[in-house]
N, C-alpha and C positions, 0 to 999 in steps of 0.2 A: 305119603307125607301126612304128619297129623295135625290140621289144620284147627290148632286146639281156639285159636285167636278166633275164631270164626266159630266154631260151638258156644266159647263162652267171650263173649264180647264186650265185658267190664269188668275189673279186679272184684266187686260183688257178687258177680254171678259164676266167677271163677270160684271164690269163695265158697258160696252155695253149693258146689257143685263135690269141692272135697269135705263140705259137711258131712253130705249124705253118703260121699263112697269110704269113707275114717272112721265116720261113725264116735264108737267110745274110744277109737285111738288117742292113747295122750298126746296134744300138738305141743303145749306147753310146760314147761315150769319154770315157776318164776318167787322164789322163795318158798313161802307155805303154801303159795297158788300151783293147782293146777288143771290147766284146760283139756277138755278131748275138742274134736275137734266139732261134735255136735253141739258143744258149750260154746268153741267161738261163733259160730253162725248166729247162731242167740244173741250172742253180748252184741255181734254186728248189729243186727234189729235192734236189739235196745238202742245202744245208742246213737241208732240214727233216729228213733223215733224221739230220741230227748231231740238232738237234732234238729227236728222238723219243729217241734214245742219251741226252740229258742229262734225259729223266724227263718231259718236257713234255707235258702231255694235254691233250686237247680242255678249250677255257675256259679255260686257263692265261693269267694275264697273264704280257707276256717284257717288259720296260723295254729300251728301246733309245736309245743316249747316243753322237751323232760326227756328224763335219761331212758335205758331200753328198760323197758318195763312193759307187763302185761295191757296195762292202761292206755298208754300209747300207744298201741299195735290196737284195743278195742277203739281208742279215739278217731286213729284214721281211719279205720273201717265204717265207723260209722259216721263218717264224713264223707265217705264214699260211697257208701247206701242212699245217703241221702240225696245226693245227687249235687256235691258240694265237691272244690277242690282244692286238694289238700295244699298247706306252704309250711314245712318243715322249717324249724327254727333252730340255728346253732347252738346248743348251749355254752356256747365258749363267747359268743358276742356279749361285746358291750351295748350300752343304752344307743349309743346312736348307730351301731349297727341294727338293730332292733328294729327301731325306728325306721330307717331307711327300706327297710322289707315291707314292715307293716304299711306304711306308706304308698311302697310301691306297688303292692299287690292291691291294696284298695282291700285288706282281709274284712271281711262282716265280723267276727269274733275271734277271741284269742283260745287255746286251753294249753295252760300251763301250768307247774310246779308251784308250788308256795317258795320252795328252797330247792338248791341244787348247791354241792361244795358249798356251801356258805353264801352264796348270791340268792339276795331278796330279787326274783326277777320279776315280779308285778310291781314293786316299786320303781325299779332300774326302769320299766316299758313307762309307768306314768311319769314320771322325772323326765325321759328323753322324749316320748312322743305322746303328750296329754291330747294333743287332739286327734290323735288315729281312731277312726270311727271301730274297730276292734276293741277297744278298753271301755266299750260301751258295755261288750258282753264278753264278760273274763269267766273263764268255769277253769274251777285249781283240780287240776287232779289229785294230788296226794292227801286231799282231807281238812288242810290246812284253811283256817276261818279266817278269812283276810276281808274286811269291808269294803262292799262292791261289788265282791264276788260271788260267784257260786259254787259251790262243793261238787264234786266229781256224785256226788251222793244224792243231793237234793236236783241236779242237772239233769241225771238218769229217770228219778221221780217222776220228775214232771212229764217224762216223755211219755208215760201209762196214760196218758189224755188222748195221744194218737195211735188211731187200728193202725195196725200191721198190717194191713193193706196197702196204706200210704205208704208205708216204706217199698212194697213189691213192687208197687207200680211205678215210683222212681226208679228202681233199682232195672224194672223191665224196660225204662225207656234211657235209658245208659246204652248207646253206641260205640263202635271202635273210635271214631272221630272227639268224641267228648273228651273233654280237660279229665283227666285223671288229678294232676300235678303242678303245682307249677315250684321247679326246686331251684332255689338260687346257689349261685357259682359261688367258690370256699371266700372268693376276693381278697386270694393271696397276693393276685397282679393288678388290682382295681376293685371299682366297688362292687357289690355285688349285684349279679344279673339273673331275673327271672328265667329260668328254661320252661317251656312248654312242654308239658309232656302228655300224650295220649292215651286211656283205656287199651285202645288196642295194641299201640306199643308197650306200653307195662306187660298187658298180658301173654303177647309171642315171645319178649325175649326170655320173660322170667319162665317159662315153659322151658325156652329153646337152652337158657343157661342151668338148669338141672339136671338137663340130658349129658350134656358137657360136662360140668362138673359131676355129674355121677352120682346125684345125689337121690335119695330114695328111701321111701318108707321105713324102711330100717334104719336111718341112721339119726343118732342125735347132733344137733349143732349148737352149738356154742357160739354167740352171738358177740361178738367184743365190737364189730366196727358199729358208729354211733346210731340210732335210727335216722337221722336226718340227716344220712347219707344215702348215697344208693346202694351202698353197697350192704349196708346195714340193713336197709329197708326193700330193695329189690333182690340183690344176690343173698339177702338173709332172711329175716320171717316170714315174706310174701314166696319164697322162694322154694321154704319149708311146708308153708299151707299147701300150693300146689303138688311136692312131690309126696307128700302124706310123712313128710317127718318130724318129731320132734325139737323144740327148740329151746334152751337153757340164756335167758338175755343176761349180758358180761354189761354191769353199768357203770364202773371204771376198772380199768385195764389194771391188774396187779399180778406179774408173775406166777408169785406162788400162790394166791387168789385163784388164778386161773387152772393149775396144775390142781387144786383142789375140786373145782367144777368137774374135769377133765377124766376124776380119778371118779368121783360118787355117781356121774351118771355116765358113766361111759362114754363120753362124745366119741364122736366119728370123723365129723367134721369141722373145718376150721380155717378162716378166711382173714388174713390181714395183711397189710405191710410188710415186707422183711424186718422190720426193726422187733415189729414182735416174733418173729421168730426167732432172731438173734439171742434175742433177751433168754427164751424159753433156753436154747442149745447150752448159753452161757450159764444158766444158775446155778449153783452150786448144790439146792436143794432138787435137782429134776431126780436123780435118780432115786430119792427116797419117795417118789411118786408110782404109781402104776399106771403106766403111760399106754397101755397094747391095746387101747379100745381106737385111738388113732389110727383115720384111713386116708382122707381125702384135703389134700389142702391147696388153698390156693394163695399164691407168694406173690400181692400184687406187686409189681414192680416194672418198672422199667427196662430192667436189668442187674440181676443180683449176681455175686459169684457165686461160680460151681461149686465152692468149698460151702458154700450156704443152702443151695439146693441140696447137697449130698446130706449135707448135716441134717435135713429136713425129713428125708429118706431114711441114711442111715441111723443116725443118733434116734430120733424123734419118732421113727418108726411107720411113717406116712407109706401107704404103697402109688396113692397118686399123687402127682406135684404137677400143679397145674400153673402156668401167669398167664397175665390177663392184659388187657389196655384197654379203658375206654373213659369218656368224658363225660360231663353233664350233660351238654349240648347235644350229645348221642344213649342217651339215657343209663349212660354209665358203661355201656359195654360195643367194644369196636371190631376185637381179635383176641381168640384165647386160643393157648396149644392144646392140643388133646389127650386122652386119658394114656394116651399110649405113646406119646412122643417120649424119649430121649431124654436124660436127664441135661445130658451136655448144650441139648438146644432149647430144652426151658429157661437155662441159664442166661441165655444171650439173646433171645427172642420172647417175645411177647405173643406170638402164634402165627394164626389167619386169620383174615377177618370170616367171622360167624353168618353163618348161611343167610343168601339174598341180601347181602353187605357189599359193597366194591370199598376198595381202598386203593388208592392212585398216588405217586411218587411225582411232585414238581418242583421246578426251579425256580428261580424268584419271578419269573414271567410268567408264571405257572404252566409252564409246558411240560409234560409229562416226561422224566429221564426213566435212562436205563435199569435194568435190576444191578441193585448194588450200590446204585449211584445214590447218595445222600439228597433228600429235598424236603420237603414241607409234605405231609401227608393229610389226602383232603379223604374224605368219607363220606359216600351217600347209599343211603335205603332206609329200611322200614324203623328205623333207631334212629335217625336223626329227628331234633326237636324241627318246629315247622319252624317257630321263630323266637325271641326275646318278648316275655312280657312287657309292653308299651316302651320299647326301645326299637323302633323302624332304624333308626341308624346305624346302630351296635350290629341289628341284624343282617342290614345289609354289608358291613364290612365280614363279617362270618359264614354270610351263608350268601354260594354264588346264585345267580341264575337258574344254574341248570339241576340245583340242587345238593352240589356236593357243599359240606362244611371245610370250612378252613383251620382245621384244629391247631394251629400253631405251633405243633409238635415237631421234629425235623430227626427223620427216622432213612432208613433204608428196607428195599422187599427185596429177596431175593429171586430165583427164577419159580418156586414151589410155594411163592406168594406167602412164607414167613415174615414177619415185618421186625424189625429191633428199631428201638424206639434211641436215638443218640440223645437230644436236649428237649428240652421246652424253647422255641425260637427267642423269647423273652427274655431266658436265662442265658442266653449267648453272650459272653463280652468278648471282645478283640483286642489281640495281645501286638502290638506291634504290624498288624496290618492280615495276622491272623485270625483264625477265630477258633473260639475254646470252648468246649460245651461241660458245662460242669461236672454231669452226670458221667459222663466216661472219665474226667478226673477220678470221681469221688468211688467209682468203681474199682478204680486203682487201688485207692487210697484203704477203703476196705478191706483189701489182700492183705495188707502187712497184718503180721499175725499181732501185732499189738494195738491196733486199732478196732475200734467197736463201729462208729459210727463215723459220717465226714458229712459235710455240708461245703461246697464251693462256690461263692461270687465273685464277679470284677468290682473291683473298687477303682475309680483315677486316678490316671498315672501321667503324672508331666512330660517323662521319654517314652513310656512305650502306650500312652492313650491307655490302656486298663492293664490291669493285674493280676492274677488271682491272687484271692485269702481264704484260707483254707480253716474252718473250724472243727476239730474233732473232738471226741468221747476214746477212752481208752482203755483196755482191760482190766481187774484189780490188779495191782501192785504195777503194771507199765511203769518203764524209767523210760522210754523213748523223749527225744528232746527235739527241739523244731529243726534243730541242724541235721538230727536223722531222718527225720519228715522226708524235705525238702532234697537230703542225699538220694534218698528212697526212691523219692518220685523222678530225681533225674536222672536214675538209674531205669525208669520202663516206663519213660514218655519223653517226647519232644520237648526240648527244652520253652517253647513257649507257654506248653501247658503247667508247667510245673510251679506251684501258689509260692509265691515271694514271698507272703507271711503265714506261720502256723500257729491256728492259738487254740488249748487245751481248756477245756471245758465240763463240766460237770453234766452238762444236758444241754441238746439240742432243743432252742422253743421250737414249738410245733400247736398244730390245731388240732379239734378234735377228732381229728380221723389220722392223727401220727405224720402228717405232713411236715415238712421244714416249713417255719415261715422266714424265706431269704428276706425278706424286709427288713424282718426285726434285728436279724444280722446285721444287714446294712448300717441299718440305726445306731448298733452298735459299735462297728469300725468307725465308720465316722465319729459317733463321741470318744472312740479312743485317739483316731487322728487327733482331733481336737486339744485331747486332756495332753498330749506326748507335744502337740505344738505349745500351748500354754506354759508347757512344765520350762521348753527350752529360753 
C-alpha cells in the first residue's frame, strides 16, 4: 500500500512534491494563462510569502470568495503554505450568508472578487458584516481598485519582504493533524456549519480518489463544479496536482460553452451532477462538436437512470462511469463504484465505501439491520471531520461516541457492501401514515421520456398529513399535461407516492454546485397555496 499521506503530510508538501516530479508539465489553462507545474510551486511561495507580509499565522483562518480561476487555486495554496486555514466562500450567498461564515470562522482576512455576475461582493460583505475582523484585510483578486483594499498585485508585492525560508519552514512544520479547511455545509437544510477538515485527510483521500477515478497524467480536466466545493476543489484541482494532470477551470456552466473547452483541449475528464450531463446528451448542438477525447466521468448522484448512465457511455462516448456519495462532514467522499463495475449497478448504486471507510445500516434506534433492509447510514474512518467549528452541540447530535457520523441519508447495502442511497432523512414526508422519499419518486419521474428534470417535496395536507408536489422541466416541444404526470406515476408506483400536484417549469432553483434548493420550492407552493386561497 502507498502510504502517500505519510510521505507527504500537508496539501503543501504534497504540492512540492509534484512540482518537482511534472516539472515543465502543463498543470493548468486558464484563458491566456498557463501554468506547468514548476510554475505552481512558485506562485504557492509567492503567495504565501504575501501571506506572511499581511500578518497571517499558523491557524489563521483566510476566507477565500471567486469563481474557478487560476488565482484561487494560487490563493489557497498559498494559504496553506503559510500555515493558515482555508474557508471557502459560496459565491451564490447573500450579505448575510457571508456574514454568518465570516463571523463564524473568526476569518483574519478575506480574498475576493471585485465583481462576480454582477455582484459587488466587498460591498454586499461590508453592508452585511462591517465588524467582521476579515474586512480589516480585503486583497481583491481580479485587479479591481476598490478603497480599502488590496490588489491581487500590490498583495503579492509586498510578500518579496519575506525569505523563502519562512515559508519552508511553515510549510515543514504542517502535520497530518493541522487544520487544512474549515468548509461550511451548502445550508440547504439550515444554516451553515463549519466542517473541520485535516492535512492528512485532504491528503489520503485526494491520493486515494485518483486511483478510483483513474485519473493520470495524461488526462485533461475540465473543471465545472465550483472551487468552494469539494468536489471542485478536492475531487478537481488538488486532485489533478497530485495525479500530474492538466486542468481547464469551467467558471459558469454553459452547454455549448463547455463542448467548446471539451473540443480545443481534448478533456478526458469530467465530474458533475446528472443534470449536466442530461443537458450535454440533450443539446441539440452536441454532435457538431468533436467529442472522442472523452474518457472518464463521474455522475455524482444518488441515483440516476440507466437510460442516463448508458447515454453517458453510449452517446457521449465515456469508457468509465463512475458515482460517488459522500458529505462535507466526511470530506466529501464516503463510497464510489469502481472503474470496472457494471453499467446497470452504477445506475442504482453509489458503490463501496473507499478503503479503511466502514459504512453501517440502522434503524431509528440505531441498531444495525440486515443487508437490504433500509436505515440511516452512519460512516466512520480516516474521512470523517473530527468536529463542527465552535458548534460542541451540532457536533454532538452528528457525530456519535464511538466515532461513527450520522449522515442523515437513509440508504440500503447489500450483502457485497454496495450501498444505494433512497432519500436524505429530511426530505422524507409521510403520506397518510406512509413514508415517501422523494428521490426514488423523482427517479421515476425522470424515465418519462418527456421529462428532463423533477424536484419532489411534502407540502400539508388536512386528510392525508402531507403530499407530494412534484415540479418539473420538460423537453423542447413536450405537450405532457399534469393529468399525464400524475397518470404516469400511478402507473409504476404505489399510489401514496404519487405528487397530487404537477407544476411545469422553466428551471429548477438550485445553488452553485447544481443542487435543488427544496426550500425555495417550498416557499413557492405555499405562496401559490396562498395566491389560489386569496383568489377564492
Amino acid at each position: 500500500m502507498d502510504h502517500y499521506h505519510e510521505r507527504f503530510p500537508s496539501i503543501p508538501a504534497a504540492v512540492r512534491h509534484s512540482a518537482a516530479i511534472f516539472g515543465d508539465k502543463t498543470y493548468l489553462v486558464d484563458g491566456e494563462l498557463e501554468w506547468s507545474f514548476t510554475q505552481l510551486g512558485e506562485y504557492m511561495l509567492q503567495a504565501a510569502r504575501a501571506f506572511i507580509a499581511l500578518g497571517i499565522q499558523p491557524g489563521d483562518r483566510v476566507a477565500l470568495l471567486g469563481p474557478n480561476t487560476a488565482l484561487w487555486i494560487q490563493a489557497a495554496l498559498g494559504i496553506h503554505a503559510a500555515g493558515g486555514v482555508l474557508v471557502p466562500l459560496n459565491t451564490r450567498y447573500k450579505g448575510s450568508e457571508l456574514a454568518h461564515i465570516l463571523n463564524k470562522s473568526g476569518a483574519a482576512a478575506v480574498v475576493t472578487v471585485g465583481d462576480f455576475l454582477g455582484i459587488d461582493h466587498v460591498g454586499m460583505m461590508r453592508a452585511a458584516a462591517s465588524d467582521a475582523p476579515a474586512l480589516g484585510r480585503i486583497v481583491v483578486l481580479d485587479g479591481a481598485v476598490i478603497p480599502g483594499t488590496t490588489t491581487f498585485t500590490d498583495f503579492l508585492a509586498a510578500g518579496a519582504a519575506v525569505p523563502e525560508a519562512a515559508v519552508t519552514a511553515r510549510i515543514d512544520a504542517l502535520g497530518q493533524q493541522d487544520l487544512s479547511d474549515i468548509l461550511f455545509t451548502s445550508g440547504t437544510t439550515g444554516a451553515p456549519k463549519g466542517v473541520r477538515i485535516r492535512h492528512g485527510q485532504s491528503v489520503r483521500i485526494v491520493h486515494w480518489l485518483c486511483g478510483a477515478f483513474t485519473v493520470s497524467d495524461v488526462d485533461v480536466h475540465a473543471i465545472v463544479p465550483p472551487f468552494f466545493h469539494a468536489s471542485g476543489y478536492k475531487a478537481g484541482w488538488l486532485g489533478a496536482i497530485f495525479a500530474g494532470a492538466m486542468i481547464v477551470p469551467v467558471q459558469t456552466f454553459d452547454t455549448a460553452g463547455l463542448f467548446e473547452i471539451i473540443q480545443k483541449h481534448r478533456v478526458s475528464v469530467l465530474f458533475g451532477p446528472p443534470t449536466m450531463f442530461v443537458d450535454m446528451v440533450a443539446h441539440p448542438a452536441r454532435t457538431s462538436f468533436d467529442l472522442s477525447s472523452l474518457r472518464a466521468a463521474n455522475v455524482a448522484s444518488a441515483g440516476s437512470p440507466l437510460s442516463l448512465i448508458r447515454d453517458v457511455h453510449d452517446v457521449l462516448g465515456f469508457d468509465v462511469v463512475i458515482n460517488a456519495y459522500g458529505q462535507t462532514e466526511a470530506n466529501a467522499l464516503i463510497t464510489t463504484c469502481r472503474a470496472d463495475d457494471p453499467l446497470e449497478l452504477v445506475a442504482v448504486s453509489v458503490g463501496r465505501p473507499i478503503d479503511d471507510v466502514e459504512v453501517i445500516v440502522v434503524d431509528d434506534d440505531e441498531h444495525e439491520v440486515p443487508p437490504g433492509e433500509p436505515g440511516e447510514l452512519l460512516v466512520r474512518g480516516y474521512n470523517v471531520m473530527d468536529a463542527y467549528w465552535d458548534e460542541p452541540g451540532e457536533t454532538a447530535k452528528t457525530l456519535r461516541a464511538d466515532g461513527f457520523l450520522r449522515t442523515g441519508d437513509i440508504g440500503t447495502k447489500d450483502e457485497n457492501g454496495y450501498l444505494r442511497i433512497t432519500d436524505r432523512k429530511k426530505d422524507m414526508y409521510i403520506v397518510g401514515g406512509f413514508n415517501a422519499y422523494p428521490a426514488e419518486i423523482e427517479a421515476v419521474l425522470t424515465k418519462h421520456p418527456q421529462i428532463l428534470h423533477a424536484a419532489v417535496i411534502g407540502m400539508p395536507d388536512e386528510r392525508m398529513g402531507e403530499i407530494g408536489w412534484a415540479y418539473v422541466t420538460t423537453m423542447v416541444d413536450a405537450s405532457i399535461t399534469e393529468r399525464e404526470v400524475i397518470d404516469y406515476c400511478r402507473e409504476n408506483m404505489a399510489n401514496f407516492k404519487v405528487p397530487r400536484r404537477v407544476l411545469f417549469v422553466d428551471e429548477l432553483p438550485r445553488n452553485a454546485t447544481l443542487k435543488v434548493l427544496k426550500f425555495d420550492l417550498r416557499q413557492q407552493a405555499k405562496a401559490l397555496l396562498e395566491s389560489e386561497a386569496a383568489a377564492t
